[in-house]
C-alpha positions in Angstrom: 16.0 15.7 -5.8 17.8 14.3 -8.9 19.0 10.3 -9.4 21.4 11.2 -11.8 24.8 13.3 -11.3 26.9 11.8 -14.5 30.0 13.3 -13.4 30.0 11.7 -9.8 27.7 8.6 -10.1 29.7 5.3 -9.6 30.3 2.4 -12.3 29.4 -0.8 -11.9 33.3 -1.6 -11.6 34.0 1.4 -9.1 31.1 -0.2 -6.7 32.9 -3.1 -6.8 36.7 -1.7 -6.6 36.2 1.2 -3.9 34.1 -0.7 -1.2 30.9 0.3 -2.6 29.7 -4.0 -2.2 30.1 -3.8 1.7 28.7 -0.6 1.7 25.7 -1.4 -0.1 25.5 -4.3 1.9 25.8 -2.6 5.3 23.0 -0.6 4.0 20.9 -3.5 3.6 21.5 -4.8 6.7 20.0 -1.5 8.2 17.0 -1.8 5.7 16.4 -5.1 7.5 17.3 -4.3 10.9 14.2 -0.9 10.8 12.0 -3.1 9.7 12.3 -5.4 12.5 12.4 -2.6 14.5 8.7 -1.7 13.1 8.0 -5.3 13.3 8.5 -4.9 17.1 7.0 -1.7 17.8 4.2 -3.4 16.0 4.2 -6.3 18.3 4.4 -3.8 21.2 1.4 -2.0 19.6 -1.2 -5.0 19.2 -0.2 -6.5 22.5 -0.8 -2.9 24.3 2.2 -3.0 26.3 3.9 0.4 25.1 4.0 1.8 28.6 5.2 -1.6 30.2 8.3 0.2 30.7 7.1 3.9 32.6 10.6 5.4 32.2 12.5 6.4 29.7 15.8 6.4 28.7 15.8 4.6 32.1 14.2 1.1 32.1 12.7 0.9 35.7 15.6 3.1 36.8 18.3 0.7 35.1 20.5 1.8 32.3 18.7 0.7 29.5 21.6 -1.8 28.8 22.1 -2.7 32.0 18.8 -4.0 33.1 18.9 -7.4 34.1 17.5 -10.3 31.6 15.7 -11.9 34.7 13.2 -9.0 34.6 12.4 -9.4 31.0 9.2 -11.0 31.3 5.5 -9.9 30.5 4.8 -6.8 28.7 8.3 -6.0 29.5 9.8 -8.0 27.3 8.2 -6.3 24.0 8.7 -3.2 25.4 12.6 -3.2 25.9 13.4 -5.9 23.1 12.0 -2.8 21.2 13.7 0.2 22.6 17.1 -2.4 22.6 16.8 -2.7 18.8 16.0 1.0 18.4 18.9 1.5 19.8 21.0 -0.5 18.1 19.2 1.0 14.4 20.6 4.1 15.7 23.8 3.1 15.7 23.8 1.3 12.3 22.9 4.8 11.2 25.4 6.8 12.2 28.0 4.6 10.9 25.8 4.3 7.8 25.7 7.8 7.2 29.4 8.4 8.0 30.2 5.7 5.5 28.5 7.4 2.6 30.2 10.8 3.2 33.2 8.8 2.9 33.0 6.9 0.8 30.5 8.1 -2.1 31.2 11.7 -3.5 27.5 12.2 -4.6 26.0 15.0 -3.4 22.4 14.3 -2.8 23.2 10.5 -1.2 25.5 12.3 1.2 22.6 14.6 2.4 20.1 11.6 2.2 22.4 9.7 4.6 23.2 12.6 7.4 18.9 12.8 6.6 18.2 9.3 7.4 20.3 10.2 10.6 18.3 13.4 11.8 15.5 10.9 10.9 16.3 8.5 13.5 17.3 10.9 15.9 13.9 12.2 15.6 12.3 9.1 16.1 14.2 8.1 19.1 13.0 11.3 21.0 9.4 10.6 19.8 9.8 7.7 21.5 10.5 8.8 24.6 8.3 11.5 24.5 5.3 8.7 23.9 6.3 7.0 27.2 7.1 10.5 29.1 4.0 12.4 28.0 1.4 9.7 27.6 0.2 10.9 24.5 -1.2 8.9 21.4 -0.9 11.3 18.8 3.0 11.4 19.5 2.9 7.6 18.8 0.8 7.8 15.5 3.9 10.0 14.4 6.5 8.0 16.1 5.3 4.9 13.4 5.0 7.6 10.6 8.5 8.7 10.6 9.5 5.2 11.0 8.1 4.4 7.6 9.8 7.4 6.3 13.0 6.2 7.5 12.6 2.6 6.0 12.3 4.8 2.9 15.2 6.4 2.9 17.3 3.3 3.5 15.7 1.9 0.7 17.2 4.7 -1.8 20.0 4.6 0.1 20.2 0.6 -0.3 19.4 0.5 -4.3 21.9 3.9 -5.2 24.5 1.6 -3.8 23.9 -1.5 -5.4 25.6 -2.7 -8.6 22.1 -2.4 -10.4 21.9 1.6 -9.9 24.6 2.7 -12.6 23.2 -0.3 -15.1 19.5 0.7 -15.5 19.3 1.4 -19.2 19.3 4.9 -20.8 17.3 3.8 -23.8 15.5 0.6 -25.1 12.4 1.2 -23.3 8.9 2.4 -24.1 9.2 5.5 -22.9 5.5 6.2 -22.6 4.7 3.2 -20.2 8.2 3.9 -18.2 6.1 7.7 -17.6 2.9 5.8 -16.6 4.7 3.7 -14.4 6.2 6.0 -12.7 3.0 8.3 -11.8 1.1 5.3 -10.8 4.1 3.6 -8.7 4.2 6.9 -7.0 1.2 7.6 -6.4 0.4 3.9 -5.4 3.3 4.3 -2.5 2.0 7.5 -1.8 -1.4 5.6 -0.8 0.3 2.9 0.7 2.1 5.4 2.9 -1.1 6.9 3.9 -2.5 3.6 4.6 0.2 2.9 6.6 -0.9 6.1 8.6 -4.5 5.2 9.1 -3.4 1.8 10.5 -1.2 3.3 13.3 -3.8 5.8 14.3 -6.3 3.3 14.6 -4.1 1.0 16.4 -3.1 3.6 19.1 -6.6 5.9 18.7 -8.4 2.3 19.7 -7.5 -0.7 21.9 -10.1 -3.0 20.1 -11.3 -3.7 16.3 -14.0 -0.7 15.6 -15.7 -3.3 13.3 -15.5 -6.9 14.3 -17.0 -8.2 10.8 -15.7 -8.8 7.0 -16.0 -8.1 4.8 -19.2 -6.4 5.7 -19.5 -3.6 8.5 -21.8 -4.7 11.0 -23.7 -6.1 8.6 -23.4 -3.4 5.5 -21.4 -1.8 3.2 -22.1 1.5 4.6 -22.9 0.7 8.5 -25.2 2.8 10.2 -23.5 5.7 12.7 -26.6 8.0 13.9 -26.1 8.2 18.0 -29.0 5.5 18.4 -27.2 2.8 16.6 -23.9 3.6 17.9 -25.6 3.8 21.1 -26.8 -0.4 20.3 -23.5 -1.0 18.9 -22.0 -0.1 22.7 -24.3 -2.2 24.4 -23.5 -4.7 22.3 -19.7 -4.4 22.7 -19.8 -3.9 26.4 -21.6 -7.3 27.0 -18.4 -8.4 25.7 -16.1 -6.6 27.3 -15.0 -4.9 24.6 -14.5 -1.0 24.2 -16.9 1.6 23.1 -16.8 3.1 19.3 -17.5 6.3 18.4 -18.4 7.3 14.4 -14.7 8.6 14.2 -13.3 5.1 14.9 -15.8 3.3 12.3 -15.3 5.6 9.9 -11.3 5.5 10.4 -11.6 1.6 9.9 -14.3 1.7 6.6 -11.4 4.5 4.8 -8.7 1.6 6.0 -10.3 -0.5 3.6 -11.6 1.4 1.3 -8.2 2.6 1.1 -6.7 -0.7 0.4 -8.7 -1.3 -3.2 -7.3 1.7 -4.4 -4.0 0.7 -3.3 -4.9 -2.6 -5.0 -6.0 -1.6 -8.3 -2.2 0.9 -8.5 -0.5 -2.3 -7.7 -2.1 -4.4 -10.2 -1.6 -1.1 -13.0 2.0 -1.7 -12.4 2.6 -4.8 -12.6 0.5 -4.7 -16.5 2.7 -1.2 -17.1 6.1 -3.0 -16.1 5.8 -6.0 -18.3 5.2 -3.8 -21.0 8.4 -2.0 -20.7 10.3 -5.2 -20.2 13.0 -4.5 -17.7 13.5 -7.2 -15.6 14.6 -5.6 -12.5 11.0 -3.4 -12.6 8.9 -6.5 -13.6 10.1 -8.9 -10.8 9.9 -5.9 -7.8 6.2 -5.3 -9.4 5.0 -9.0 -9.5 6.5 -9.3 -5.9 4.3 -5.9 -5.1 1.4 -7.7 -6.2 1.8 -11.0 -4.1 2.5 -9.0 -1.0 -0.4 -7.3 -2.2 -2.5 -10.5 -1.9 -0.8 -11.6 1.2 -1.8 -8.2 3.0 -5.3 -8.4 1.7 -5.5 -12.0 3.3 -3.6 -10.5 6.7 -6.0 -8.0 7.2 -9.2 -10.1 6.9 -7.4 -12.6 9.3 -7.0 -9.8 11.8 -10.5 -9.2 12.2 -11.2 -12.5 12.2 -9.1 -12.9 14.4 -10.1 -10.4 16.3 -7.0 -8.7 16.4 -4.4 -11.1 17.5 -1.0 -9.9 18.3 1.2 -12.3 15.6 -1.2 -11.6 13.0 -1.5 -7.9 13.5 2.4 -7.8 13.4 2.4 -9.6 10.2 0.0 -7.6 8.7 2.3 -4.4 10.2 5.6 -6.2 8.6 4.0 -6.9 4.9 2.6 -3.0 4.9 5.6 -2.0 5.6 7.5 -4.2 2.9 4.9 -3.3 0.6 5.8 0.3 1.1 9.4 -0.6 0.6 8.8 -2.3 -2.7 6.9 1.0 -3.6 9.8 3.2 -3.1 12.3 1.1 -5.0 10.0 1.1 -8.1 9.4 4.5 -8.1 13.2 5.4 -7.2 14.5 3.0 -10.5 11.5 4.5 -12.6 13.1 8.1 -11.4 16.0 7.0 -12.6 15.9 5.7 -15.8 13.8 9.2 -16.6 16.8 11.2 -15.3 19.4 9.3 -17.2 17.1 9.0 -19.9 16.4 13.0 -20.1 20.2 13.6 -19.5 21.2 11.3 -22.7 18.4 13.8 -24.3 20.5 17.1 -23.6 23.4 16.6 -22.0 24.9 19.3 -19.6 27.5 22.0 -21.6 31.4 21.3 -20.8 32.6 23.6 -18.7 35.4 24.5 -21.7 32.8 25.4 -23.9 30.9 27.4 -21.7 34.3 29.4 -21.1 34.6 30.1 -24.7 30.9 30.6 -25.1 31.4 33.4 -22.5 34.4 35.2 -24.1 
C-alpha cells in the first residue's frame, strides 16, 4: 500500500475547509476509545474474570444494554464494562468508516476504513466465541487483532491530520530517513510480537511462570529438565500457586528477551531521527523511548508484584501505546519516501501519454 496519491491527497487548507479537522479528530477519539477498550480487556485479563459473564451477546439472559447497573458488581463488572465499550468502538467504527468514504476521495484510506470495520467485526465475534467455546487460543487472537485494529486507526488518525500533506519532500538525509524506516519497522514489528507473547501467556497461565527479576529462579538460563520443574511445582504448590511446565518458562524468558531487542530498535531510532532533524519524527521517537523506559519499569513491577491487576493493565496500556507510536513512525517515514520517490519521477500526464501513443 502506497502513502502517496498526488492527484487525490488533501492540502493542508482542504483538511481544514472540507471537514477533514472533525474528521481527523473523530478519528482520534476512536484511537483513544480501542485503547481503552484494550485497557479493559486487559483488566478483565489479569483479574481472571473473562467468563464472569457465561453468555453472550446476552448478559445473564439480559440484553446487553439492558442489564441492570445493580448487578454490576464483582467480576461482573470488568466483564460487561468491557463488552459495553466494545460495543460502543463498534459503533465509532462504522461511522468512522462511513465518514472517510465520504468525505476523503483517496483510494487506499477508503479501503483502510471499511478494513478497520471488517476488523472490528471480527473482533467482536472472537469475542463471543471466547465466552461461547471456552477456548484460550481464541482469546490470544481476540487481543491480536485488537492490536491490529489500534493500528489501523492510527494511519487512519495521522492521514487525516493537518501534518500528513506537510511532511517534507526533500531537505532530509535521505540515508538515515531509509534506516529509520527499516529499524522503525522492524522495531514495531517486534513490539507487535511482543505484544503476542504477552497475551498468550496471560491467558495460556493464570499465574507468573517465573516469580523473580531480573533473574529466573535464580539464573539467566533457569534449569527446565523434568526433575527441577518437578521441585519448581512443589514449590509453587506450597503456595498455592499453579504448576509450570518448560513451555510456560520458556514463553516468559523469550518475553524478556524479547524486550532488549525491542529496546535496543527504540534507542536506534531515536539516534537515526535526530539526525534527520524533522521534528514531528524526533519528538514521536524520544516519546518511543520514555514509554520504552516506563514499560521496562512496568514489567519488573509486575513480577514484583506478583502480577497485580492495575499494574498488569498498565503494563498492557503502555505496550499497546508503544505499538502505536511504532506505527506512526513507520507510517510518516513511508511517507516522506513515497513523496520523496514521486518528486524523483513523477507519474506521465495523461495528455502526453495520449500523444506518446499516437
Amino acid at each position: 500500500m502506497s502513502f502517496n496519491e498526488p492527484d487525490q491527497a488533501p492540502s493542508s487548507a482542504e483538511i481544514t475547509d472540507r471537514g477533514y479537522k472533525w474528521l481527523h479528530r473523530f478519528a482520534l477519539f476512536t484511537a483513544m476509545a480501542t485503547l481503552f477498550l484494550i485497557c479493559s480487556g486487559g483488566m478483565v485479563t489479569s483479574k481472571g474474570v473473562g467468563l464472569a459473564v457465561p453468555d453472550w451477546p446476552t448478559t445473564f439472559g439480559y440484553n446487553m444494554f439492558l442489564f441492570p447497573v445493580s448487578k454490576w458488581v464483582g467480576g461482573i463488572f470488568f466483564e460487561h464494562v468491557h463488552r459495553l465499550v466494545a460495543s460502543t468502538v463498534g459503533f465509532l467504527t462504522i461511522v468512522l468508516a462511513l465518514w472517510i468514504w465520504r468525505a476523503d476521495d483517496r483510494a487506499w484510506m477508503r479501503n483502510l476504513g471499511f478494513a478497520a470495520l471488517g476488523a472490528v467485526i471480527v473482533q467482536g465475534v472472537l469475542g463471543g466465541l471466547r465466552v461461547t467455546l471456552l477456548k484460550d487460543e481464541i482469546g490470544v487472537f481476540h487481543a491480536c487483532l485488537a492490536q491490529a485494529f489500534l493500528g489501523m486507526l492510527v494511519v487512519i488518525t495521522l492521514a487525516t491530520s493537518q501534518l500528513w500533506p506537510l511532511l517534507p519532500l526533500d531537505d532530509l538525509r535521505s540515508d538515515a530517513l531509509k534506516k529509520l524506516r527499516r529499524v522503525a519497522i522492524f522495531t514495531t514489528a517486534l513490539i507487535y510480537l511482543q505484544l503476542a507473547l504477552g497475551a498468550t501467556m496471560r491467558h495460556e497461565h493464570r499465574d507468573l511462570a517465573i516469580l523473580d527479576f531480573p533473574a529466573a529462579y535464580g539464573k539467566i538460563i533457569p534449569d527446565v529438565s523434568a526433575a527441577k520443574l518437578a521441585e519448581i511445582n512443589a514449590w509453587r504448590d506450597a503456595r498455592a500457586l499453579s504448576d509450570v511446565t518448560a513451555f510456560h518458562i520458556w514463553l516468559q524468558l523469550a518475553h524478556r528477551f524479547l524486550s532488549l531487542v525491542i529496546g535496543a530498535g527504540v534507542i536506534a531510532s531515536l539516534f537515526l531521527a535526530r539526525r534527520i532533524c524533522l521534528g514531528a519524527l524526533t519528538r514521536f521517537s524520544e516519546v518511543w523511548f520514555l514509554f520504552l523506559v516506563c514499560q521496562i519499569t512496568l514489567g519488573a513491577w509486575v513480577i514484583w508484584s506478583n502480577k497485580a491487576a492495575d499494574i498488569a493493565t498498565a503494563h498492557v496500556a503502555v505496550g499497546a501505546s508503544m505499538f502505536a507510536i511504532g506505527v506512526t513512525i513507520s507510517a510518516i517515514c513511508l511517507r516522506i519516501s513515497d513523496r520523496q520517490q514521486s518528486s524523483v519521477s513523477p507519474r506521465p500526464h495523461p495528455i502526453a501519454e495520449t500523444v506518446h501513443a499516437s
